[in-house]
C-alpha positions as CSV (number, residue, x, y, z in Angstrom):
1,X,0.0,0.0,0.0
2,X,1.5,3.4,-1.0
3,X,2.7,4.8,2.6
4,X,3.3,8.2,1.4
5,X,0.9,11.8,-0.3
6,X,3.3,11.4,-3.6
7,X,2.8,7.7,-4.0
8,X,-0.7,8.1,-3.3
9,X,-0.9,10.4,-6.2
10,X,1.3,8.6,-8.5
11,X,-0.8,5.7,-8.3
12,X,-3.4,7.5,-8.5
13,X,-2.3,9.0,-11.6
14,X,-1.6,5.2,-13.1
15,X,-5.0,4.2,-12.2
16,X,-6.3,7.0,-14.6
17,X,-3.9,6.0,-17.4
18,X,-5.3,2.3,-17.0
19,X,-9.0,3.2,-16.3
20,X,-8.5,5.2,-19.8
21,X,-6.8,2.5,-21.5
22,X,-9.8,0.0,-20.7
23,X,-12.5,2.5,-21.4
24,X,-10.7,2.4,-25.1
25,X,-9.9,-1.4,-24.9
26,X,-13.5,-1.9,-24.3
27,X,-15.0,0.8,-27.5
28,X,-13.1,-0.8,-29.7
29,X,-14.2,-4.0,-28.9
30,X,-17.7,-3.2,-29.1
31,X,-17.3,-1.1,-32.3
32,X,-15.3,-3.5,-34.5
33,X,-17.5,-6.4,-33.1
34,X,-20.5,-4.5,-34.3
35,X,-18.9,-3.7,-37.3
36,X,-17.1,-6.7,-38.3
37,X,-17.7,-9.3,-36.2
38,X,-21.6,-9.5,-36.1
39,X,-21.4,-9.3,-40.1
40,X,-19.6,-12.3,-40.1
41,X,-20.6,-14.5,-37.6
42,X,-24.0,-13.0,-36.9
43,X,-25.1,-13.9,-33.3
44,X,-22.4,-15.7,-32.0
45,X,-20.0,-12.5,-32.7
46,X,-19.7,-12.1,-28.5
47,X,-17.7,-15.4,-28.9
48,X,-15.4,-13.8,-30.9
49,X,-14.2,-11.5,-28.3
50,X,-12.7,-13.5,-25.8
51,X,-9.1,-13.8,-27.9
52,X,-9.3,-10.0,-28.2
53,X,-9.5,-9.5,-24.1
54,X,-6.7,-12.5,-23.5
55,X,-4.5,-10.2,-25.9
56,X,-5.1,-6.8,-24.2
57,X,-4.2,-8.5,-21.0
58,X,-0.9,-9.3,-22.8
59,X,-0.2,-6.3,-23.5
60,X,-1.3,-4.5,-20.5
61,X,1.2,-7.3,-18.7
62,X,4.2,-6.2,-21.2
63,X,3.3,-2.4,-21.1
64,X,4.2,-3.0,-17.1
65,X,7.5,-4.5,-17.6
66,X,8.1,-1.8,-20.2
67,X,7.6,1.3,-17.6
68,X,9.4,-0.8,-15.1
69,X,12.7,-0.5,-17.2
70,X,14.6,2.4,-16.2
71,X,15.6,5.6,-18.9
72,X,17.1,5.0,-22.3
73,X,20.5,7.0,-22.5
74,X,20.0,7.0,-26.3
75,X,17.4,6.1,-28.2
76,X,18.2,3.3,-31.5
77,X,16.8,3.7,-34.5
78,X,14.8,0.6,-34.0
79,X,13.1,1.8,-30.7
80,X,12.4,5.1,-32.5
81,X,10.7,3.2,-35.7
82,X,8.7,1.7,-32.9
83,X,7.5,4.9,-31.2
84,X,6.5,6.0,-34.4
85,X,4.9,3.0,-35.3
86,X,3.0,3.4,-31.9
87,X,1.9,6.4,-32.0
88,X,0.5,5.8,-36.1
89,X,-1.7,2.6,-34.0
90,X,-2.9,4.5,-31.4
91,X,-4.1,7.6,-34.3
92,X,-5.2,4.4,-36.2
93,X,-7.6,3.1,-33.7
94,X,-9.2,6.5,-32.9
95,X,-9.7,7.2,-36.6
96,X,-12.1,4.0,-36.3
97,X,-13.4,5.1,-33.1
98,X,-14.3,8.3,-34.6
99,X,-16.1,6.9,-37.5
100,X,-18.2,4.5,-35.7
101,X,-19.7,7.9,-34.0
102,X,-20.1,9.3,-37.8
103,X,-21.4,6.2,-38.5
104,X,-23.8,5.6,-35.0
105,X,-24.8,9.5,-35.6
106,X,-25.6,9.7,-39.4
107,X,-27.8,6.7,-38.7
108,X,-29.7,8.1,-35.5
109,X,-28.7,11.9,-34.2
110,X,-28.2,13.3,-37.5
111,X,-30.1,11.6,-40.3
112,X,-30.3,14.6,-42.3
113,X,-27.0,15.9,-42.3
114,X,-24.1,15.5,-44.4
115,X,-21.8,13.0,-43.7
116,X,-18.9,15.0,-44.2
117,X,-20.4,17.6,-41.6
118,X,-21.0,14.9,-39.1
119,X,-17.3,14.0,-39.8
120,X,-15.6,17.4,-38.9
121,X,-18.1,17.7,-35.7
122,X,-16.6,14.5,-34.4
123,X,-12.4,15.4,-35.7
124,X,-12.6,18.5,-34.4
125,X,-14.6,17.4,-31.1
126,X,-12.0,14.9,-30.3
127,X,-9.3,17.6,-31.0
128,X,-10.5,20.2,-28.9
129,X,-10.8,17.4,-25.8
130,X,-8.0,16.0,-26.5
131,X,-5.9,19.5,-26.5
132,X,-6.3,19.4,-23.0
133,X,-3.6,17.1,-22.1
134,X,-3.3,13.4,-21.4
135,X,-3.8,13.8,-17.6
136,X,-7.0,15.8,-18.0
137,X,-8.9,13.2,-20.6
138,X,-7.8,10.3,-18.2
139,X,-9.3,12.2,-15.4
140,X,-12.4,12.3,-16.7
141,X,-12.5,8.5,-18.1
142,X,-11.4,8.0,-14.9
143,X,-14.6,9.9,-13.2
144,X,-16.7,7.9,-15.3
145,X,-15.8,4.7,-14.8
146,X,-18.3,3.6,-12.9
147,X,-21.5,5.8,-14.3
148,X,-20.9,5.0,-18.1
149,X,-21.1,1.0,-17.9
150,X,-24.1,1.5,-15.1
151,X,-26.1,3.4,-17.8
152,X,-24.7,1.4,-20.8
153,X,-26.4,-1.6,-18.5
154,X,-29.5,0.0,-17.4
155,X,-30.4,1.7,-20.8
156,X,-29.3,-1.6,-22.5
157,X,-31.8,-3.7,-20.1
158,X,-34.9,-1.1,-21.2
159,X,-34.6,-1.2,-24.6
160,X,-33.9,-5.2,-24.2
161,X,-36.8,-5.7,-21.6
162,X,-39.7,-6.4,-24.1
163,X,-37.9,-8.4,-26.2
164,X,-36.9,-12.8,-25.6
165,X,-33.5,-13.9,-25.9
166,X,-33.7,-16.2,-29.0
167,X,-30.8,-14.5,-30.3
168,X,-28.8,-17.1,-28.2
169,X,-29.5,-19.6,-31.0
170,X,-27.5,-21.1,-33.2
171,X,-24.5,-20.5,-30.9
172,X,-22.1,-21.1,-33.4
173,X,-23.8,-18.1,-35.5
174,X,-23.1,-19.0,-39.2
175,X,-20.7,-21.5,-38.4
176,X,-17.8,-22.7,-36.5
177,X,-15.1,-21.2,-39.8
178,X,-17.0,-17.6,-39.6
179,X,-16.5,-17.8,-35.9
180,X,-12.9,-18.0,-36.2
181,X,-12.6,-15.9,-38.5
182,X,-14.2,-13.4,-37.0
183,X,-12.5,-14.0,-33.8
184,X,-8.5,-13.2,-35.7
185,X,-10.6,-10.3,-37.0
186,X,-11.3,-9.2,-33.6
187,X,-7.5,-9.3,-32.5
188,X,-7.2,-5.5,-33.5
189,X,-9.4,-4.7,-30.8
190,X,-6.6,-5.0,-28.1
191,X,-4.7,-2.5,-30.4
192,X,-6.0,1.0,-27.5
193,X,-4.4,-1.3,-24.5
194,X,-1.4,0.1,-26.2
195,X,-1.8,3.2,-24.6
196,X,-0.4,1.8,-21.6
197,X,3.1,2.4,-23.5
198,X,2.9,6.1,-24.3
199,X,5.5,7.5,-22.1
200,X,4.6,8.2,-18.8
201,X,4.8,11.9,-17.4
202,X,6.1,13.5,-14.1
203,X,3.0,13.0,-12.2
204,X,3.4,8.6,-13.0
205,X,6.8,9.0,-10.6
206,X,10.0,6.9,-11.3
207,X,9.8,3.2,-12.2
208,X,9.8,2.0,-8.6
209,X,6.6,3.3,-8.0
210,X,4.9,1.9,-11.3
211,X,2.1,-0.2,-9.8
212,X,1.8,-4.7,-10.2
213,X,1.1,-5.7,-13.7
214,X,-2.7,-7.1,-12.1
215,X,-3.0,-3.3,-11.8
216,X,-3.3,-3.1,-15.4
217,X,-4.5,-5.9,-16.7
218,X,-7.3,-5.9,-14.3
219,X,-8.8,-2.5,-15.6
220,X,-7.6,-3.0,-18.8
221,X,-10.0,-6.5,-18.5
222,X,-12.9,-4.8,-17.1
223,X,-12.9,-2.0,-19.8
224,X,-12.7,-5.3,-22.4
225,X,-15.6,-7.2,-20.4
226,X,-18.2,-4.3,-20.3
227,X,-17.8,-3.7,-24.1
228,X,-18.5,-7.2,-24.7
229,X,-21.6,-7.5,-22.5
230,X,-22.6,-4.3,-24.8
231,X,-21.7,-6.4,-28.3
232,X,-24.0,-10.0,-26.7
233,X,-26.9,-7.1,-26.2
234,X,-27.2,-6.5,-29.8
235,X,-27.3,-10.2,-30.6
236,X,-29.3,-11.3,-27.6
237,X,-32.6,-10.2,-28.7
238,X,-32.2,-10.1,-32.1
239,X,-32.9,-13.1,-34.9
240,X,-30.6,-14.7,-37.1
241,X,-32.0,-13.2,-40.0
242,X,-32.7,-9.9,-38.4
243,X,-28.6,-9.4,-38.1
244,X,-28.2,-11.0,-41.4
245,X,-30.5,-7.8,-42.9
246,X,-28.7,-5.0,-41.2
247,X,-26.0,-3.8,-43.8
248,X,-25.3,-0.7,-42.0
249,X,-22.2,-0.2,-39.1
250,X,-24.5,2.5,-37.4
251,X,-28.0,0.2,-37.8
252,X,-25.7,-2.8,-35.9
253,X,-24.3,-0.9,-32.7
254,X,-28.1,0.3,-32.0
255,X,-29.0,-2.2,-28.9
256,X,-32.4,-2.5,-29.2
257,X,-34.9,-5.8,-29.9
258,X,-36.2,-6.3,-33.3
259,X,-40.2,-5.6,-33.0
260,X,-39.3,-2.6,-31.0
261,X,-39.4,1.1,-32.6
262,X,-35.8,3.0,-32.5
263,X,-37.4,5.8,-30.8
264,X,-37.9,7.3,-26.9
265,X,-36.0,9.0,-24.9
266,X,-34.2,6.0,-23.2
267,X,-33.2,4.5,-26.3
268,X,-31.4,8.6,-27.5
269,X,-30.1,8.4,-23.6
270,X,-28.8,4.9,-24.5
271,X,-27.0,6.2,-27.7
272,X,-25.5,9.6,-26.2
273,X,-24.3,7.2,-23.6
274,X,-22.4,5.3,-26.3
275,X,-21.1,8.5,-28.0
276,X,-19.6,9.8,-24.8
277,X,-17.8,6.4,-24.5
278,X,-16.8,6.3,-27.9
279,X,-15.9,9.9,-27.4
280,X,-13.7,9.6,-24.1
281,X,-11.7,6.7,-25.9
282,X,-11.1,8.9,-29.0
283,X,-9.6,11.8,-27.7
284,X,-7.7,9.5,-24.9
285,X,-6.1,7.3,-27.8
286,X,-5.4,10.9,-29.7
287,X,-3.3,12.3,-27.0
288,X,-1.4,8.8,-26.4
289,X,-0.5,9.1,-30.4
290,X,0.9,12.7,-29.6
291,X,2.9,11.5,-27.0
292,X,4.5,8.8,-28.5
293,X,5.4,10.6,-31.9
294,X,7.0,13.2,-29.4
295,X,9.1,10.5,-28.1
296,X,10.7,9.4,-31.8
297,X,11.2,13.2,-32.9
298,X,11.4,15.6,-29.7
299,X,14.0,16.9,-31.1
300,X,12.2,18.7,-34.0
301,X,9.0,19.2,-32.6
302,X,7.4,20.6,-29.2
303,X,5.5,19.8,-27.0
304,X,2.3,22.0,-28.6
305,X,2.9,20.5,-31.8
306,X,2.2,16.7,-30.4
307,X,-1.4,16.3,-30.8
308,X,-0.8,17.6,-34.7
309,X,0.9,13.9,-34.9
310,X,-2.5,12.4,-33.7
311,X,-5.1,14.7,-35.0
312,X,-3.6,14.3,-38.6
313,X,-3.4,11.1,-38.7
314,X,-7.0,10.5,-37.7
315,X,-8.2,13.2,-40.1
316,X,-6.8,11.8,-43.3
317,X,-8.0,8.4,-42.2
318,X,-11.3,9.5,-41.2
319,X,-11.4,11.1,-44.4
320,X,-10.3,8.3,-46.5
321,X,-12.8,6.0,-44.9
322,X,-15.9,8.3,-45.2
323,X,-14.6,9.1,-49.3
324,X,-15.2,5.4,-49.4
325,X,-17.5,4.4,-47.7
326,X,-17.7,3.3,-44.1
327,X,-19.6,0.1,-44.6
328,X,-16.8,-0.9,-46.7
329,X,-13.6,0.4,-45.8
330,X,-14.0,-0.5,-41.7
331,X,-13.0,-4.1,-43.0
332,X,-9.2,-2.8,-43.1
333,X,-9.1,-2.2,-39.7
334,X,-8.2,-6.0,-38.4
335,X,-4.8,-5.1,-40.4
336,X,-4.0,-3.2,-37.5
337,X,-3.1,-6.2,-35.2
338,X,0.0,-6.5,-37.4
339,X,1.6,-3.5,-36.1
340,X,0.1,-4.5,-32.9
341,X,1.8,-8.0,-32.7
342,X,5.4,-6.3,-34.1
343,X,4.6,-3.8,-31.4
344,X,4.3,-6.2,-28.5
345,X,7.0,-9.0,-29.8
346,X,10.1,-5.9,-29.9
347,X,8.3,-4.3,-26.6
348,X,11.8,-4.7,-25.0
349,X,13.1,-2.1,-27.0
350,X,10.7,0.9,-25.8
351,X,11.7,2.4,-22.8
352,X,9.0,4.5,-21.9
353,X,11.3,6.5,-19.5
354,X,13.2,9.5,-20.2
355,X,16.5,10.6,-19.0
356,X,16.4,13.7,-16.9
């Protein structure tokens, strides 16, 4: 137990950094679920989340040992390929993040306006939050940690209270090969526990005080589990051919049963609930880019100009994806456990710590 005021506060500042990291963990989950996995394997796309949540805990574990390791003197050209790469996943994932709330929005908030409008509402949203700083947005995912999942839960349970859970059956969904391949498709959704590498500031304390790796991997977890008890919601009272019909992202991450209108005022609570969510993660994963980009080139830019190597990033990739279409470019995104993987196999060359 931390004995002193400064180690109180220094774990207390790692608890925000995790309680972020799961809050991201666990929208990304629930967004490429909705978006790819439920596609795929229809009703039995919760199954395809447990590989995801075994390989954030992996990396929450590694991300541990990382901060553990003491300063680099020097910084190789490998380990700065890395931070680079790190900081391009991180931007990555809240470029999808982002366009599942164009996506969620254009299909219920906003039906009549432009996509591209909808678009630059959501970039510069997450911008302007995540200009704040790191420590800021993982206050307030930290503040909301236990509030969001109670009203993802309670709203979820109204709009799923009429409705009888026959979307239980088939439990293998369209099959036992869809299954698994939606479950390597899924992998990318450990991609945001990354954030537990960006390096940590002066308020996370020296490396002796960097908290057990079950301090991560725990929150990390929990983030994981509540987005996946949000991804069986949308199956659980919904038919086979019901999912098989829905050939929009947005139309798929609406919990709600299949004879029961899309309309009332718990069902928009239960969707501003998921934009906030899907929000926090956005803007948390946007700052984590910044940092990490920082890290590879600190020597040519500042400080200020950090959250330009997230924000730009995201835009062009938001961009690209709306240009596109979203129903058909959000299929790329399981390319992003590759990075992921090379990421946590060379972990032992990032040394989160700076030399003072």
């Amino acid at each position: 137990m931390p004995s002193t005021v400064y180690e109180q506060r220094t774990r207390a500042a790692w608890r925000t950094r995790a309680c972020a990291a799961g809050i991201a963990t666990g929208a990304m989950i629930f967004s490429v679920g909705a978006g790819i996995a439920v596609p795929i394997s229809l009703n039995a796309a919760q199954w395809a989340a447990p590989p995801a949540l075994a390989l954030s805990a992996l990396i929450a574990w590694q991300a541990q040992r990382a901060q553990r390791r003491g300063a680099a003197s020097r910084e190789s050209i490998l380990s700065r390929a890395l931070w680079i790469a790190l900081g391009a996943t991180l931007a990555l994932c809240a470029a999808f993040l982002a366009c599942a709330q164009i996506s969620l929005a254009e299909r219920t908030l906003l039906p009549q306006a432009r996509i591209y409008w909808i678009a630059m509402i959501v970039v510069v949203s997450a911008a302007v939050c995540a200009r704040c700083g790191m420590e800021p947005v993982c206050r307030l995912c930290f503040a909301t940690r236990y509030i969001l999942p109670a009203l993802l839960g309670t709203l979820g349970a109204k709009a799923l209270q009429k409705g009888s859970p026959f979307g239980l059956f088939p439990l293998l969904g369209s099959g036992a090969g869809p299954l698994l391949l939606s479950a390597v498709c899924m992998l990318c959704a450990a991609a945001p526990a990354l954030l537990l590498f960006a390096p940590a500031g002066g308020e996370c304390g020296g490396p002796e005080l960097t908290p057990p790796a079950r301090f991560f991997v725990l929150r990390v977890l929990a983030g994981g589990v509540a987005g996946t008890l949000l991804l069986f919601s949308l199956t659980l009272c919904n038919t086979y051919h019901s999912l098989l019909s829905q050939d929009v992202w947005g139309e798929r991450m609406l919990v709600t049963c299949t004879h029961e209108p899309r309309i009332g005022i718990p069902q928009m609570a239960l969707i501003l609930t998921q934009m906030l969510g899907l929000g926090l993660a956005t803007a948390a994963l946007l700052c984590g880019a910044g940092r990490c980009t920082l890290r590879a080139v600190k020597r040519l830019w500042g400080p200020r100009a950090s959250l330009a190597a997230g924000v730009i990033p995201m835009a062009i990739a938001v961009y690209a994806m709306v240009s596109y279409g979203l129903d058909r470019t959000l299929y790329a995104a399981p390319l992003l456990a590759v990075p992921e993987i090379i990421i946590l196999l060379l972990s032992s060359f990032l040394k989160p710590r700076e030399a003072i």
